[in-house]
N, C-alpha and C positions, 0 to 999 in steps of 0.2 A: 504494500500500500504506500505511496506515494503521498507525501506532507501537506499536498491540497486535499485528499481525500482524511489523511489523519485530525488535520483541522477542522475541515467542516465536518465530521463525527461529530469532535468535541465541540465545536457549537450546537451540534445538532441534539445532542443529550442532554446539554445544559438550557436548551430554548425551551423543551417539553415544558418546562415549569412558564412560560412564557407566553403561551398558545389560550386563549381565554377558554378552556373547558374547564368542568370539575374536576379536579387533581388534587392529589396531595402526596406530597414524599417527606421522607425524613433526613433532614438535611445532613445526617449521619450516614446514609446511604449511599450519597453522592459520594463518584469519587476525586478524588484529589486533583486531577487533570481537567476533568471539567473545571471545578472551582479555578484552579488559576486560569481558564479561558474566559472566566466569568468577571474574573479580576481584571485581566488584560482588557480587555471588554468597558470595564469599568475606569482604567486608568488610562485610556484614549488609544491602545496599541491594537486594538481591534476598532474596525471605524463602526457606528450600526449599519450603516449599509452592507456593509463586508458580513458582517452578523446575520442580520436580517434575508439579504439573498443564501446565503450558506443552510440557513433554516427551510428557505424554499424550496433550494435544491435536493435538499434530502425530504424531501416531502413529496415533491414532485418526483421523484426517481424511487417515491417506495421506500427508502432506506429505512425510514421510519414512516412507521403508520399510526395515526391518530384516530382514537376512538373516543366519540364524543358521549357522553354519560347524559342521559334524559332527565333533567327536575322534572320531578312529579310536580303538577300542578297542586295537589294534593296537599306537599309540603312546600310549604310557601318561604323554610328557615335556611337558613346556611351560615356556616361560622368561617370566622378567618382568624387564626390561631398569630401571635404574634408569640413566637419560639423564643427559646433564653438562648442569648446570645444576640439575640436584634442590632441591639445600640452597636455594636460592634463597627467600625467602620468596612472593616479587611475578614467579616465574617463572610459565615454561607447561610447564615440562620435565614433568611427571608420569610415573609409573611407565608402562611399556606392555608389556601394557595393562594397564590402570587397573584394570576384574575381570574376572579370567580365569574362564572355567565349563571344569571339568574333569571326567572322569569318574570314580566311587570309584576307588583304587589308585593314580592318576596319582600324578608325582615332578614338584614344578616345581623349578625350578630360577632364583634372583636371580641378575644379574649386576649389578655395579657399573661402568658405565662412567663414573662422574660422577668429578671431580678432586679430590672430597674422598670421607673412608670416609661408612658408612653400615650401619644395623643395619635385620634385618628381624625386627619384634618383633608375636607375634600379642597382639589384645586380646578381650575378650568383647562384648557387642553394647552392655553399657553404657559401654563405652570406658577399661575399667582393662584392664592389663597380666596375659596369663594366660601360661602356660609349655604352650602346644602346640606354638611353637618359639619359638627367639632364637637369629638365627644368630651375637651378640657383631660386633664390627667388621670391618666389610668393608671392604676397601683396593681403590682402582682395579684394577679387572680381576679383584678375588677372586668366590667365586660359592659359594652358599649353598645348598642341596637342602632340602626337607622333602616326604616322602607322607604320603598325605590317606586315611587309608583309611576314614572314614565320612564320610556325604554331609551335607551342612550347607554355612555361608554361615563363611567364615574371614575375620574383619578384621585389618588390621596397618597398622605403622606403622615410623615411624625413629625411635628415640630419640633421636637427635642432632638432625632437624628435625622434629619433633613433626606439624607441619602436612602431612605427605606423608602421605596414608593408601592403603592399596589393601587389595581384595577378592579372595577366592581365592570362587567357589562351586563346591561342590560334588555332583552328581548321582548 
């Protein structure tokens, strides 16, 4: 295997967390090779473009196949777990999952398990601060609600560690 295909693997591993379906993994799982492509990624030595098509190509070509998990209408909940380890700058903990697709109505639900607080703060697509929700500080174990009740794509973040972002979309 040749260094263009070894790299876009490890993009291609480390995107799955990136694709808005239900997902979730344990950031203990990942291995070490993705995470520093995820880093690289992060410290500007992978452009997104370069990212992003990489992710295509192995999608397009089968390499990886995505299977998209159906909300029940039924349940209308979904959690998004904020891992210990989040604050971390040069961590892998990321939100899980990273973007949720939910259907209009749904109520997701933050949970903090990381050992420090943490706020879930929506922004608009150019990345300022909008007031769709802000749940204020979140303490180990506390847990933050907001429904969605029009369909669109919701971005957010932590104010406290700015570089945590995650995606709610909405159907």
């Amino acid at each position: 295997m040749n260094n263009t295909k070894i790299i876009f693997a490890t993009i291609l591993i480390f995107s799955v967390m990136l694709i808005p379906v239900v997902y979730s993994a344990s950031a203990e799982s990942i291995p070490e090779w993705i995470r520093n492509n995820a880093l690289w990624y992060g410290q500007g030595i992978v452009s997104e473009a370069e990212f992003l098509n990489a992710i295509k190509f192995l999608i397009e070509n089968d390499i990886i196949v995505l299977e998209n998990k159906v909300t029940s209408l039924e349940n209308l909940n979904a959690e998004v777990i904020i891992p210990n380890g989040n604050f971390d700058v040069s961590g892998t903990s990321f939100y899980i999952p990273l973007n949720l697709e939910i259907p209009v109505g749904a109520t997701v639900t933050w949970i903090n398990v990381d050992s420090v607080p943490h706020t879930i703060q929506s922004q608009d697509e150019f990345g300022k601060v909008s007031d769709v929700f802000n749940s204020g500080p979140l303490n180990t174990g506390d847990r933050f609600k907001s429904t969605f009740e029009e369909s669109g794509v919701y971005n957010y973040f932590c104010s406290f560690h700015p570089w945590r972002v995650g995606l709610v979309t909405v159907n």
